[in-house]
C-alpha positions as CSV (number, residue, x, y, z in Angstrom):
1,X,18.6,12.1,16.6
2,X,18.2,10.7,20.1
3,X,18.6,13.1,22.9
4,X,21.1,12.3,25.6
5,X,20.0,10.9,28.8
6,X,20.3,13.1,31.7
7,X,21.8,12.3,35.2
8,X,18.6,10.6,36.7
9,X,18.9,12.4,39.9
10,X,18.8,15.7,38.0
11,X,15.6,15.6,36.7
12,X,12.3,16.8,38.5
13,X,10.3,13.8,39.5
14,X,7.9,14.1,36.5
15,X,10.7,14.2,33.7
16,X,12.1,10.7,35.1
17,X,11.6,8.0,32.8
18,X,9.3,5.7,35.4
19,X,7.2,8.3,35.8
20,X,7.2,9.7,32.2
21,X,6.0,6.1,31.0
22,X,2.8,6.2,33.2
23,X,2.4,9.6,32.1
24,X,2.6,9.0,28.4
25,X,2.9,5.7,28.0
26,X,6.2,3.8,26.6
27,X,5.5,5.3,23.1
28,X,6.4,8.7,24.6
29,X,9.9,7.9,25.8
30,X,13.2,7.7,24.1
31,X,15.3,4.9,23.7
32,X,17.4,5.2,26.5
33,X,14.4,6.1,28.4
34,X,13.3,2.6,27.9
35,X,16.6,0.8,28.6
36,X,17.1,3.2,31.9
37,X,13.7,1.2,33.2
38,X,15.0,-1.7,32.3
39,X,18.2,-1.7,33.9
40,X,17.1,-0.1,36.8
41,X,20.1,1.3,38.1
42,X,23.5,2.1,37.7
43,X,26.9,1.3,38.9
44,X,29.6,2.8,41.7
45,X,31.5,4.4,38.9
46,X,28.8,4.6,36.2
47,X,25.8,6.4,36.3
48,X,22.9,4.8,35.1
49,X,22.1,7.8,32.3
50,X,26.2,7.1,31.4
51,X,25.6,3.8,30.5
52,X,22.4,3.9,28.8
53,X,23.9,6.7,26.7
54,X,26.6,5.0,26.1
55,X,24.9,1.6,25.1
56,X,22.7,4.4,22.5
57,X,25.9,5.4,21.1
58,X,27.2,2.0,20.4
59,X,24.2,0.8,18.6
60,X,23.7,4.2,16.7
61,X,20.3,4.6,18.2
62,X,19.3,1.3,16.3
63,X,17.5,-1.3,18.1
64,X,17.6,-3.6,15.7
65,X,21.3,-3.8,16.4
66,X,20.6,-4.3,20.0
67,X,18.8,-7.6,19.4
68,X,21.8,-8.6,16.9
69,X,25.0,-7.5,19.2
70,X,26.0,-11.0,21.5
71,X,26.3,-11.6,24.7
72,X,30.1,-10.7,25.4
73,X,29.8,-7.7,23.2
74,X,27.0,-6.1,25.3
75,X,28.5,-7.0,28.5
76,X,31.5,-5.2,27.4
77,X,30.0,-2.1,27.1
78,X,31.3,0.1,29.9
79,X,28.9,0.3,32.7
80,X,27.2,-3.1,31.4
81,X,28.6,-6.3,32.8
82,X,27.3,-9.6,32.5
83,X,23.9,-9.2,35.4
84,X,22.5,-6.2,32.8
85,X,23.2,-7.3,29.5
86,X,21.4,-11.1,30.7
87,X,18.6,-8.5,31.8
88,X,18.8,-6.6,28.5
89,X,18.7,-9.7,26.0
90,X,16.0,-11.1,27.7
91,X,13.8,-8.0,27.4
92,X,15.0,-8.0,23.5
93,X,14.3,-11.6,23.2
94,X,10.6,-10.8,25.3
95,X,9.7,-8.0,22.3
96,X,11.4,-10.6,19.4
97,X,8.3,-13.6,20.9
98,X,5.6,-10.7,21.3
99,X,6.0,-10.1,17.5
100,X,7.1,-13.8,16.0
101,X,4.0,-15.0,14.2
102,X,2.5,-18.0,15.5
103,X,3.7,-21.2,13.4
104,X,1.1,-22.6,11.1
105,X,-0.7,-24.9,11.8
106,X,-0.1,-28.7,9.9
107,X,-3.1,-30.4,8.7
108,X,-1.3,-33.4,7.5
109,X,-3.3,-36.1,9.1
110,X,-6.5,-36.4,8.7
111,X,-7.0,-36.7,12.6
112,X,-5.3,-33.4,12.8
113,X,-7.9,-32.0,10.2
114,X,-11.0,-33.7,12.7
115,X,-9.7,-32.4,15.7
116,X,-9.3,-28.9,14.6
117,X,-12.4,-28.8,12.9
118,X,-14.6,-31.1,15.7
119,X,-15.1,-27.7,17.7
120,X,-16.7,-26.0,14.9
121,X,-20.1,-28.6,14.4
122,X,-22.5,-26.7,17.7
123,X,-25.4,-29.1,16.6
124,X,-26.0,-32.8,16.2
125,X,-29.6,-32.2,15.0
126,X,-28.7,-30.8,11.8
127,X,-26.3,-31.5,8.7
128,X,-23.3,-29.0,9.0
129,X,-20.6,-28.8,6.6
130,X,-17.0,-26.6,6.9
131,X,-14.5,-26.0,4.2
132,X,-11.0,-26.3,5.5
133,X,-8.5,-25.0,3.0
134,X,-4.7,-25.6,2.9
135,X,-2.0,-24.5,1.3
136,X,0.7,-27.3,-0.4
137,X,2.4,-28.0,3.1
138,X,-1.3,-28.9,4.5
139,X,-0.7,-25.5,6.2
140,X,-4.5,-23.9,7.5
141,X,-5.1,-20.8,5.5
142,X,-8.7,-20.6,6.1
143,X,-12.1,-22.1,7.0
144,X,-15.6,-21.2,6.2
145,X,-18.8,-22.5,7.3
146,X,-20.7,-23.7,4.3
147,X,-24.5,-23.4,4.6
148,X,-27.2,-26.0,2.5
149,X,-30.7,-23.5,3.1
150,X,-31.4,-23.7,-0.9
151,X,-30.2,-27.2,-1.5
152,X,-29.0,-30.4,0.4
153,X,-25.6,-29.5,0.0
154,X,-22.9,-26.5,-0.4
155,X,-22.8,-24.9,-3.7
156,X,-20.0,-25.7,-5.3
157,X,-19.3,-22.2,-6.3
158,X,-19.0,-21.2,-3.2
159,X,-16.9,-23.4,-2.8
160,X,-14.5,-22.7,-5.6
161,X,-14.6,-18.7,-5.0
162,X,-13.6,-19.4,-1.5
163,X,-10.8,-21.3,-2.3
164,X,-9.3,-19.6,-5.2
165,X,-9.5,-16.2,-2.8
166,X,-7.6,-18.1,-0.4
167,X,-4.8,-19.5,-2.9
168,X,-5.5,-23.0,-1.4
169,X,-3.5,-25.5,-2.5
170,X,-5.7,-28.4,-1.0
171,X,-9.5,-28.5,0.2
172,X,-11.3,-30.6,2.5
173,X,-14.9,-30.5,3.0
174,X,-16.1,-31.6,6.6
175,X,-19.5,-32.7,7.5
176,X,-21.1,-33.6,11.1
177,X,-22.1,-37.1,11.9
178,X,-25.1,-37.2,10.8
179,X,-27.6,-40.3,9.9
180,X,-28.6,-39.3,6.3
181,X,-31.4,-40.9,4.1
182,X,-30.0,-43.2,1.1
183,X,-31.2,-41.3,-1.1
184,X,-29.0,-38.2,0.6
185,X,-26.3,-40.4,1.0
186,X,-26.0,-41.4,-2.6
187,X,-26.4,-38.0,-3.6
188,X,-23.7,-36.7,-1.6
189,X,-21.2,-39.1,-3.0
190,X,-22.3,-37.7,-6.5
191,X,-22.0,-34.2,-5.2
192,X,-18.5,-34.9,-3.8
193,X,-17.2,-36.4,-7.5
194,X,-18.4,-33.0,-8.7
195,X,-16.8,-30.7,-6.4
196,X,-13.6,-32.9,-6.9
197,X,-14.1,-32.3,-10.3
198,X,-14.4,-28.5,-10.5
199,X,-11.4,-28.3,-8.1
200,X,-9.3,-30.3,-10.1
201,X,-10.0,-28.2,-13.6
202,X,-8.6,-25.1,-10.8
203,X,-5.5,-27.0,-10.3
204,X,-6.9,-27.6,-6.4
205,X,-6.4,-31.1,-4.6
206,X,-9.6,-32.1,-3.4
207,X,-8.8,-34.5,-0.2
208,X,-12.2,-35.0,0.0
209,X,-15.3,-35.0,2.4
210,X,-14.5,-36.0,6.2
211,X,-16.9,-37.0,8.2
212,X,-16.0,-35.8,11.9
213,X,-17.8,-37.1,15.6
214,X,-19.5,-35.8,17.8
215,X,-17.1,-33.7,20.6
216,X,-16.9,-36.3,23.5
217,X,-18.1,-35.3,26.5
């Protein structure tokens, strides 16, 4: 149960809600604590621990209802008026963005895929390869740096355990720009029918391997 704000004024210096949050931190304060900070003061005939209390009473201590009440409902609250219900809602709205998870991000394009990955290839003296996998809105789930110390290229299993940890949908494999023999070359188109292969036998879309540029400088 929430515990009614006091008169401001009242309370010793230390049990005021500015200096109780650089005490113990906003964690340590009530919820009309909170909102007393936020709306700063009160009014000529309402108290600012009135209307904070009362504003607690209308939302039943929830502040989930607080970020669902509108504008002309708030503002209606005695002691509220339009200036500190704007001020409220855009403190709600602040704590809704701090929390809102980012939006994926769309791989559709293949220049989309190169630019995102370009960053990741450090060296232009070596053959790198990345696995970008997407789910089936081309949406990044993950990326993994794939190295070739035993062999020329990834292993494949790798390749597939990644993926099927990941629930992709899609795969890409990215290499560096880099001037490979003939004989590499050849094999690496072999290598790239086989991992196509193996993905499609997992029900994985294979969009195949990209070959990204150097960063420009």
């Amino acid at each position: 149960m929430e515990i009614r704000l006091t008169n401001i004024k009242d309370l010793s210096i230390a049990d005021r809600p500015r200096e109780k949050l650089i005490k113990l931190g906003p964690a340590g304060l009530s919820n009309a604590e909170l909102i007393a900070i936020i709306l700063r003061a009160g009014t000529r005939t309402s108290p600012l621990a009135k209307i904070c209390n009362t504003i607690i009473e209308t939302i039943a201590n929830d502040m989930f209802e607080l970020s669902e009440i509108d504008f002309e409902q708030l503002s209606n609250i005695q002691g509220v008026g339009q200036v500190k219900a704007i001020t409220l809602q855009a403190a709600v709205e602040l704590g809704k963005r701090s929390i809102r998870p980012d939006a994926p991000l769309n791989l559709h394009e293949d220049k989309s895929v190169a630019d995102f990955i370009r960053p990741y290839f450090n060296a232009d003296n070596v053959v790198q390869y990345h696995l970008v996998m997407l789910n089936n809105q081309s949406e990044l789930l993950a990326t993994s740096e794939m190295t070739t110390e035993s062999s020329p290229f990834p292993d494949i299993k790798s390749i597939v355990k990644l993926s099927l940890e990941a629930g992709a949908f899609e795969i890409i494999l990215c290499r560096n720009k880099f001037k490979l023999s003939k004989k590499i070359a050849d094999e690496e188109k072999a290598y790239t029918i086989q991992l196509d292969a193996a993905a499609s036998m997992l029900r994985i879309k294979m969009r195949g391997l990209m070959v990204i540029n150097h960063l420009k400088t």
